[in-house]
C-alpha positions in Angstrom: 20.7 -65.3 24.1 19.4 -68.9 22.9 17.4 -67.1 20.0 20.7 -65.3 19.0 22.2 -68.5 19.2 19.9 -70.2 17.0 19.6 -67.2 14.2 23.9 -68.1 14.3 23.9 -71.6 14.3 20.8 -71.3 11.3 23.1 -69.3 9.3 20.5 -66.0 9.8 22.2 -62.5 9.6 21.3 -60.8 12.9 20.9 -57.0 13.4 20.2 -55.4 16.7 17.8 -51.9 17.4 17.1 -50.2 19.9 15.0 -47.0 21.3 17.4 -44.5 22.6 16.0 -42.5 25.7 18.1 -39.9 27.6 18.4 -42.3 30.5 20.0 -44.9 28.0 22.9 -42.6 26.1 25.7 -43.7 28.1 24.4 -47.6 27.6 25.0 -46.7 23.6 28.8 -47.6 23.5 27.8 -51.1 25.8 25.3 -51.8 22.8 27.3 -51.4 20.2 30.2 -53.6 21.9 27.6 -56.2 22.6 26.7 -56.0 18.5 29.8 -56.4 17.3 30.7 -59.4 19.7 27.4 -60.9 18.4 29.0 -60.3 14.9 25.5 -58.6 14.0 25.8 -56.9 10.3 23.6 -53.5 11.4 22.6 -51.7 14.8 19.8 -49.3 14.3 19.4 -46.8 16.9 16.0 -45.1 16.8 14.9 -42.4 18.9 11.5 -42.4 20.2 8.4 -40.2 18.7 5.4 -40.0 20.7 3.0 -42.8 19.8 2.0 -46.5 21.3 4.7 -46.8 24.5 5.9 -43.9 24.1 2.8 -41.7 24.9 3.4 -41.7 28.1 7.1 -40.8 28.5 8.4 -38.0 30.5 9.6 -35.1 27.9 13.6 -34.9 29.8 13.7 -38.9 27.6 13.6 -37.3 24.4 16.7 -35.8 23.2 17.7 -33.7 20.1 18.5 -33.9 16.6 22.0 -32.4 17.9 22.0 -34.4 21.0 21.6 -37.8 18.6 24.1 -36.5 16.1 26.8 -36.0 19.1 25.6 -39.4 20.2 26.4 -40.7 16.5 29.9 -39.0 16.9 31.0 -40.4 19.8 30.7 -43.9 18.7 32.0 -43.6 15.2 35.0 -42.5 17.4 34.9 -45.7 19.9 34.0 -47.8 16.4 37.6 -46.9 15.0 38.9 -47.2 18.9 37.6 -50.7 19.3 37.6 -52.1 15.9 33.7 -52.8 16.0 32.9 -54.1 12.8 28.4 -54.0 12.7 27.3 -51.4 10.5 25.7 -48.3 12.3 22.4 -46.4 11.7 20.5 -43.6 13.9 17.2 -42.2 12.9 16.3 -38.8 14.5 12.9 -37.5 13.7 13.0 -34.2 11.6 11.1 -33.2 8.4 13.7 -34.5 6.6 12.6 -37.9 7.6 8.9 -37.4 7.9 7.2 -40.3 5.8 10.4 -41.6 4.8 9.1 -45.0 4.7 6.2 -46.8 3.1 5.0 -49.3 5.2 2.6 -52.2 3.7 0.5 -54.4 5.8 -0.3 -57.7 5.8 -4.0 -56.5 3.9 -2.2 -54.7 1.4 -2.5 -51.5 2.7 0.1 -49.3 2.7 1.1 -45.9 4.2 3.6 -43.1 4.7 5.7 -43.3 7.7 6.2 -41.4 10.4 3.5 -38.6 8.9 4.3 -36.2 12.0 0.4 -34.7 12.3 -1.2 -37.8 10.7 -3.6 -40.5 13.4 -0.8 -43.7 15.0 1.8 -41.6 12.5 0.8 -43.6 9.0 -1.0 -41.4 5.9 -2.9 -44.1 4.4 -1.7 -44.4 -0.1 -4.1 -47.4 -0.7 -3.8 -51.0 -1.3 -1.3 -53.0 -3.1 -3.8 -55.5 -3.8 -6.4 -53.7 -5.4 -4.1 -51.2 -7.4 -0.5 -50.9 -9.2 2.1 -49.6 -7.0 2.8 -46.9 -9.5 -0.7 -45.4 -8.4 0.0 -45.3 -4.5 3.9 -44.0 -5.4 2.0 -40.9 -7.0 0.4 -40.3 -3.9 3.1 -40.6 -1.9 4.2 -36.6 -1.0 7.2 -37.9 0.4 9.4 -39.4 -2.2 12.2 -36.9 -1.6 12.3 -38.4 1.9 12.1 -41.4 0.7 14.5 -41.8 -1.8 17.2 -39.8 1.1 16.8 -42.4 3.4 17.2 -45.2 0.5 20.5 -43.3 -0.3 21.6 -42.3 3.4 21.0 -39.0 3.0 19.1 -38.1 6.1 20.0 -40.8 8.7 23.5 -41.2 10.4 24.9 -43.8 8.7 28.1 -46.1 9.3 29.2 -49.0 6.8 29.7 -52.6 8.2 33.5 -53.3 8.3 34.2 -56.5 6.8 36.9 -58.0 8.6 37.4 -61.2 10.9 36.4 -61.2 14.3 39.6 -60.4 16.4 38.6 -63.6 18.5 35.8 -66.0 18.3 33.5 -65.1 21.8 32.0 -68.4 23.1 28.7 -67.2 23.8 27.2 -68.7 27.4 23.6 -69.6 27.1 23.0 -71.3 31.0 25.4 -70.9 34.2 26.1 -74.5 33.6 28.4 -74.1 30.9 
Protein backbone atom coordinates (compact mmCIF):
# COMPACT_ATOMS: atom_id res chain seq x y z
CA UNK A 1 0.00 0.00 0.00
CA UNK A 2 2.88 2.65 0.51
CA UNK A 3 3.67 2.42 -3.33
CA UNK A 4 -0.02 3.13 -4.08
CA UNK A 5 0.24 5.76 -1.75
CA UNK A 6 3.10 7.35 -3.36
CA UNK A 7 1.88 6.88 -7.17
CA UNK A 8 -1.42 9.17 -5.29
CA UNK A 9 0.37 11.53 -3.49
CA UNK A 10 2.94 11.95 -6.98
CA UNK A 11 -0.11 12.75 -8.95
CA UNK A 12 0.53 9.08 -11.06
CA UNK A 13 -2.72 7.47 -12.55
CA UNK A 14 -2.76 3.92 -11.12
CA UNK A 15 -4.33 0.89 -12.79
CA UNK A 16 -4.52 -2.53 -11.26
CA UNK A 17 -4.20 -6.29 -13.23
CA UNK A 18 -4.43 -9.25 -12.40
CA UNK A 19 -4.22 -13.17 -13.62
CA UNK A 20 -7.59 -14.74 -13.17
CA UNK A 21 -7.32 -18.49 -12.19
CA UNK A 22 -10.44 -20.67 -11.38
CA UNK A 23 -9.49 -20.61 -7.73
CA UNK A 24 -9.64 -16.70 -7.84
CA UNK A 25 -13.28 -16.02 -9.74
CA UNK A 26 -15.10 -15.30 -6.73
CA UNK A 27 -12.06 -12.82 -5.50
CA UNK A 28 -13.01 -10.79 -8.94
CA UNK A 29 -15.84 -8.60 -7.44
CA UNK A 30 -13.26 -8.02 -3.98
CA UNK A 31 -10.72 -6.64 -6.77
CA UNK A 32 -12.65 -4.63 -8.45
CA UNK A 33 -14.09 -2.95 -5.09
CA UNK A 34 -10.55 -2.67 -3.96
CA UNK A 35 -9.84 -0.65 -7.59
CA UNK A 36 -12.29 1.62 -7.35
CA UNK A 37 -11.61 2.55 -3.59
CA UNK A 38 -8.05 3.06 -4.86
CA UNK A 39 -9.67 5.46 -7.45
CA UNK A 40 -7.56 3.46 -10.12
CA UNK A 41 -8.63 4.63 -13.81
CA UNK A 42 -8.40 0.71 -15.42
CA UNK A 43 -8.47 -2.91 -13.97
CA UNK A 44 -7.21 -5.38 -16.50
CA UNK A 45 -8.15 -8.87 -15.85
CA UNK A 46 -6.03 -11.36 -17.89
CA UNK A 47 -6.43 -14.90 -17.97
CA UNK A 48 -3.45 -17.00 -17.97
CA UNK A 49 -1.83 -18.87 -21.27
CA UNK A 50 0.64 -21.46 -20.65
CA UNK A 51 4.08 -19.90 -20.69
CA UNK A 52 6.82 -18.61 -17.78
CA UNK A 53 4.58 -19.33 -14.24
CA UNK A 54 2.13 -20.62 -15.81
CA UNK A 55 3.69 -23.88 -17.19
CA UNK A 56 3.15 -25.54 -14.51
CA UNK A 57 -0.48 -24.88 -13.54
CA UNK A 58 -2.92 -27.55 -13.03
CA UNK A 59 -5.48 -27.47 -16.23
CA UNK A 60 -9.03 -27.20 -13.63
CA UNK A 61 -7.12 -23.08 -13.32
CA UNK A 62 -7.83 -22.26 -16.69
CA UNK A 63 -11.28 -21.30 -17.50
CA UNK A 64 -13.20 -20.53 -20.74
CA UNK A 65 -13.77 -17.89 -23.20
CA UNK A 66 -17.55 -18.31 -21.91
CA UNK A 67 -16.58 -18.84 -18.40
CA UNK A 68 -14.50 -15.20 -18.60
CA UNK A 69 -17.29 -13.67 -20.52
CA UNK A 70 -19.94 -14.69 -17.57
CA UNK A 71 -17.15 -13.51 -15.28
CA UNK A 72 -17.24 -10.00 -17.32
CA UNK A 73 -21.09 -10.07 -16.83
CA UNK A 74 -21.36 -10.43 -13.41
CA UNK A 75 -19.34 -7.53 -12.60
CA UNK A 76 -20.64 -5.00 -15.15
CA UNK A 77 -23.79 -5.91 -13.03
CA UNK A 78 -22.13 -5.36 -9.40
CA UNK A 79 -20.29 -2.10 -11.37
CA UNK A 80 -23.87 -0.41 -11.89
CA UNK A 81 -24.78 -2.08 -8.20
CA UNK A 82 -21.94 -0.40 -6.46
CA UNK A 83 -21.28 2.64 -8.39
CA UNK A 84 -17.49 1.50 -9.15
CA UNK A 85 -16.19 4.04 -11.20
CA UNK A 86 -12.33 2.25 -12.70
CA UNK A 87 -12.69 1.36 -16.14
CA UNK A 88 -12.78 -2.51 -16.88
CA UNK A 89 -10.95 -4.80 -19.36
CA UNK A 90 -10.68 -8.86 -19.65
CA UNK A 91 -8.46 -10.45 -22.18
CA UNK A 92 -9.40 -14.20 -22.93
CA UNK A 93 -7.05 -15.88 -25.31
CA UNK A 94 -8.85 -16.83 -28.69
CA UNK A 95 -7.67 -16.43 -32.30
CA UNK A 96 -9.28 -13.31 -32.25
CA UNK A 97 -6.60 -12.05 -30.00
CA UNK A 98 -3.64 -14.06 -31.11
CA UNK A 99 -0.78 -11.44 -31.85
CA UNK A 100 -2.87 -8.74 -30.95
CA UNK A 101 -0.04 -6.81 -29.68
CA UNK A 102 3.41 -5.72 -30.84
CA UNK A 103 5.68 -5.76 -28.19
CA UNK A 104 9.14 -3.82 -28.53
CA UNK A 105 12.06 -4.46 -26.37
CA UNK A 106 14.47 -2.45 -24.90
CA UNK A 107 17.02 -3.53 -28.14
CA UNK A 108 14.57 -2.59 -30.58
CA UNK A 109 13.24 -5.74 -31.26
CA UNK A 110 9.85 -6.22 -31.66
CA UNK A 111 7.32 -9.05 -31.94
CA UNK A 112 3.76 -10.28 -32.27
CA UNK A 113 1.99 -11.14 -29.16
CA UNK A 114 0.67 -13.89 -27.83
CA UNK A 115 1.57 -15.93 -31.36
CA UNK A 116 -0.28 -19.22 -29.88
CA UNK A 117 2.30 -21.96 -31.67
CA UNK A 118 5.32 -19.46 -31.77
CA UNK A 119 8.71 -20.15 -28.93
CA UNK A 120 7.86 -17.84 -25.14
CA UNK A 121 4.57 -16.76 -27.36
CA UNK A 122 6.42 -13.72 -29.43
CA UNK A 123 6.87 -14.00 -33.63
CA UNK A 124 9.92 -12.00 -33.91
CA UNK A 125 9.00 -8.57 -37.00
CA UNK A 126 12.56 -7.10 -36.63
CA UNK A 127 14.09 -4.16 -35.13
CA UNK A 128 12.92 -0.71 -34.75
CA UNK A 129 16.34 0.48 -34.78
CA UNK A 130 17.73 -0.84 -37.70
CA UNK A 131 14.54 -0.38 -39.97
CA UNK A 132 11.23 1.90 -40.51
CA UNK A 133 8.32 0.66 -38.63
CA UNK A 134 6.36 0.63 -41.81
CA UNK A 135 8.67 -2.49 -42.80
CA UNK A 136 8.03 -4.59 -39.52
CA UNK A 137 4.00 -3.39 -39.71
CA UNK A 138 4.09 -5.26 -43.24
CA UNK A 139 5.15 -8.24 -41.50
CA UNK A 140 2.92 -8.22 -38.99
CA UNK A 141 0.05 -11.09 -40.05
CA UNK A 142 -1.95 -9.82 -37.42
CA UNK A 143 -3.05 -6.35 -37.98
CA UNK A 144 -6.79 -7.33 -37.96
CA UNK A 145 -6.15 -8.36 -34.32
CA UNK A 146 -4.41 -5.62 -33.81
CA UNK A 147 -6.37 -2.93 -34.81
CA UNK A 148 -9.64 -4.94 -32.83
CA UNK A 149 -7.99 -4.72 -29.76
CA UNK A 150 -6.95 -0.92 -30.40
CA UNK A 151 -10.81 -0.39 -31.10
CA UNK A 152 -12.26 -2.92 -28.31
CA UNK A 153 -13.33 -5.14 -30.58
CA UNK A 154 -12.20 -8.44 -29.19
CA UNK A 155 -11.61 -7.78 -25.40
CA UNK A 156 -14.40 -7.19 -22.75
CA UNK A 157 -14.39 -3.74 -22.31
CA UNK A 158 -15.94 -1.28 -19.71
CA UNK A 159 -15.50 2.70 -19.82
CA UNK A 160 -14.14 4.41 -16.64
CA UNK A 161 -17.14 6.40 -15.01
CA UNK A 162 -16.11 9.83 -14.34
CA UNK A 163 -17.64 10.80 -11.26
CA UNK A 164 -16.55 11.83 -7.61
CA UNK A 165 -15.66 9.36 -5.26
CA UNK A 166 -18.88 8.75 -3.03
CA UNK A 167 -16.37 9.36 0.05
CA UNK A 168 -12.75 9.95 0.31
CA UNK A 169 -11.28 6.36 1.92
CA UNK A 170 -8.33 7.25 4.21
CA UNK A 171 -6.00 4.65 3.20
CA UNK A 172 -3.97 2.90 6.29
CA UNK A 173 -0.38 2.30 5.53
CA UNK A 174 0.96 0.86 9.36
CA UNK A 175 -1.37 -0.38 12.39
CA UNK A 176 -0.14 2.70 14.03
CA UNK A 177 -2.39 4.97 12.30
Amino acid sequence: MAGVRAFQEAGLPLSLSAVVYRSTLAALPFTYQIADVLDAGKLKLILPLRKGNALDLADHEFITPGEAAAAFDRLSELRAVHAWRPALRMTTWTPATEGHMIVVGPSGTASAWPVYDAPDLAEPLGNLLEEPIGEIWRRHRFKANHYAKCLGRSIHSLTRVDQPPTRAVPLRTTDSQ
